[in-house]
C-alpha positions as CSV (number, residue, x, y, z in Angstrom):
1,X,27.8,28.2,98.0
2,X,23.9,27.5,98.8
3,X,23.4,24.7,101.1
4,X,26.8,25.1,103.4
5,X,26.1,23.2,106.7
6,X,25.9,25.4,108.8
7,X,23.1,27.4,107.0
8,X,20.7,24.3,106.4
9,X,18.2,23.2,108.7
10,X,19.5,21.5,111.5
11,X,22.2,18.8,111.1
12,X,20.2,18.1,107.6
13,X,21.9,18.9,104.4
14,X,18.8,20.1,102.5
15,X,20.6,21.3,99.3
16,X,24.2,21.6,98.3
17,X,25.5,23.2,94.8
18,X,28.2,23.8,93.0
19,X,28.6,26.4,90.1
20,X,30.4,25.5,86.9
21,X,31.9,27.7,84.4
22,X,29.7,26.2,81.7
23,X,27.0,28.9,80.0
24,X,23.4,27.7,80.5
25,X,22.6,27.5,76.8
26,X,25.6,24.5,76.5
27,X,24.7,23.2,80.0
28,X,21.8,20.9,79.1
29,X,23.5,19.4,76.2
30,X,26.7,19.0,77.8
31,X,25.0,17.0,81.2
32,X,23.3,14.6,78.7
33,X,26.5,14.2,76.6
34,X,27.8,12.9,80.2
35,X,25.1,11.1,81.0
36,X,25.2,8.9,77.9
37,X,28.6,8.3,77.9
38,X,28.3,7.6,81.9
39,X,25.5,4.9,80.5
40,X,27.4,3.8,77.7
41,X,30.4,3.3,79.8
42,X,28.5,1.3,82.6
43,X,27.2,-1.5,79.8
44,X,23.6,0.5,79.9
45,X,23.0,-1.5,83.6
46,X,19.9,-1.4,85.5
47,X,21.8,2.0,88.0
48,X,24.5,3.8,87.3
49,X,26.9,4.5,89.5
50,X,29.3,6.9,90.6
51,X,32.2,6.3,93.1
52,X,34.5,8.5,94.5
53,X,36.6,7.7,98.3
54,X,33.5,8.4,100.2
55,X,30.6,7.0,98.8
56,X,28.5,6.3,96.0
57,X,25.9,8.3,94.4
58,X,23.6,5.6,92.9
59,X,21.2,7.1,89.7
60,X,18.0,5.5,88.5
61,X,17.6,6.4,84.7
62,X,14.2,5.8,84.9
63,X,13.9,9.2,87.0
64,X,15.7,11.0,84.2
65,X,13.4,14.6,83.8
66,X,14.1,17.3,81.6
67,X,11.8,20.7,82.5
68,X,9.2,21.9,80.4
69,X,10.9,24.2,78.5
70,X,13.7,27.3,79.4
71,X,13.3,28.5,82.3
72,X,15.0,30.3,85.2
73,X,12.8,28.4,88.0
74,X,13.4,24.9,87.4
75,X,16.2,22.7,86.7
76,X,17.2,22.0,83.3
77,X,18.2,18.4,84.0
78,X,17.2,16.2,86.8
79,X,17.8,12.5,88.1
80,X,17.2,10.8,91.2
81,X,18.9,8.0,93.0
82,X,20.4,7.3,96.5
83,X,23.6,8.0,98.0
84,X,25.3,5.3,100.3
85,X,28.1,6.4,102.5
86,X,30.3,3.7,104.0
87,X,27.9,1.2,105.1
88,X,25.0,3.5,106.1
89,X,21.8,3.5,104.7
90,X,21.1,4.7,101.8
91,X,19.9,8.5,101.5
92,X,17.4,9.7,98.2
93,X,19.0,12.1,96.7
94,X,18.0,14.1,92.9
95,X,21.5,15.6,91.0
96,X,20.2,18.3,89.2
97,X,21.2,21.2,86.6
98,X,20.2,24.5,86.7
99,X,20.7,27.4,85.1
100,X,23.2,30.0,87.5
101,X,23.7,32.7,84.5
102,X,24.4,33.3,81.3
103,X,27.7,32.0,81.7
104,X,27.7,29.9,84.5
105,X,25.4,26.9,85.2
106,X,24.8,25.2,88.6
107,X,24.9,21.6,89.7
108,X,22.7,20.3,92.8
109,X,22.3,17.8,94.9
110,X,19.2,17.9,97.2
111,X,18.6,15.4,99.7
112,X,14.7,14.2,99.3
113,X,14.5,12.0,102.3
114,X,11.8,12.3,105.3
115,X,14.2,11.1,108.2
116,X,16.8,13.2,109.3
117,X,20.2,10.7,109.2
118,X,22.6,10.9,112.4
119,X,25.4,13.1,112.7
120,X,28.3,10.7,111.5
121,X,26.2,9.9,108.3
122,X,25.7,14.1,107.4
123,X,29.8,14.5,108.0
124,X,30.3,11.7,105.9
125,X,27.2,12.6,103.0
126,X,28.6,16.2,103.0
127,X,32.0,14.8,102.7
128,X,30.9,12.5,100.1
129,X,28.4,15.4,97.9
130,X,31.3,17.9,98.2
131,X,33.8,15.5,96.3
132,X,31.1,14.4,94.0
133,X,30.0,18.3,93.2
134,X,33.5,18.7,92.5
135,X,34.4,15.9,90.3
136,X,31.1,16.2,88.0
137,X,32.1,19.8,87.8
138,X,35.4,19.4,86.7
139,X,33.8,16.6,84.1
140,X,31.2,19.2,82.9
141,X,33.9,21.5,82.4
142,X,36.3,19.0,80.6
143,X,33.4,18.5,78.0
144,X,32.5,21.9,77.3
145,X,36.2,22.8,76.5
146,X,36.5,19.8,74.5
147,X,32.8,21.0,72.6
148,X,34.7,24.1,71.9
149,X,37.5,22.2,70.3
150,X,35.0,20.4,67.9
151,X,33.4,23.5,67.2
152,X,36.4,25.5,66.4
153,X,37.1,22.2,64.2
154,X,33.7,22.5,62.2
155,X,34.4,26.0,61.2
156,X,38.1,25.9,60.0
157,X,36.7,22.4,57.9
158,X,34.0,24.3,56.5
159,X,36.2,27.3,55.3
């Protein structure tokens, strides 16, 4: 795993990933299928928000970015927002998708901010990233099996 704590800079989480079982040609449609229904679900509001027992990862859609075109460099999906653990301040953040391989893509989180937080708040935002990582992961995962499902669906109801 890139980004591991005691590999970054300092006490200062500069990037942390996690990589999914999802190939890179699915990925990108896959992370926007999420995000629409994570937009759809919230009532389309101003942020969108996701909580798990540690923190919150805050998103502005306005920062949505998808790259130029395929490529092995940049991510494939980016948004930015904040992340607020407890009742710290809140740190910028950008979740992003990249391509891993041709089977496997990865999901990032890299921490954007010019102040380096204090020690508590980096236990607590690499507790918080490594159960958000996790979770999207498993949701990523979760959609591609259930693309699969359609897909095999499609074919059978075509033949």
């Amino acid at each position: 795993m890139y980004g591991d704590p005691e590999t970054t800079t300092g006490s200062l989480p500069i990037y942390r990933s996690r990589v999914v079982p999802v190939p890179a040609r699915l990925a990108p449609v896959l992370f926007e299928r999420w995000w629409c229904e994570t937009r759809r679900v919230s009532g389309w509001t101003q942020h969108e928000v996701i909580e798990t027992e540690h923190g919150q990862l805050v998103m502005d859609p306005l920062t949505w970015n998808r790259s130029g075109g395929p490529s092995a460099m940049y991510p494939y999906r980016r948004v930015g927002g904040a992340v607020r653990v407890r009742a710290g301040r809140a740190l910028p953040v950008e979740l992003e998708l990249a391509p891993w391989s041709a089977s496997h893509s990865e999901l990032g989180l890299r921490f954007t901010g010019r102040r380096v937080p204090r020690s508590a708040a980096v236990r607590r935002y690499h507790a918080f990233v490594e159960e958000l990582l996790d979770g999207l992961g498993t949701e990523l995962v979760d959609l591609r099996s259930l693309f699969d499902e359609e897909a095999q669906r499609r074919r059978r109801d075509a033949a």
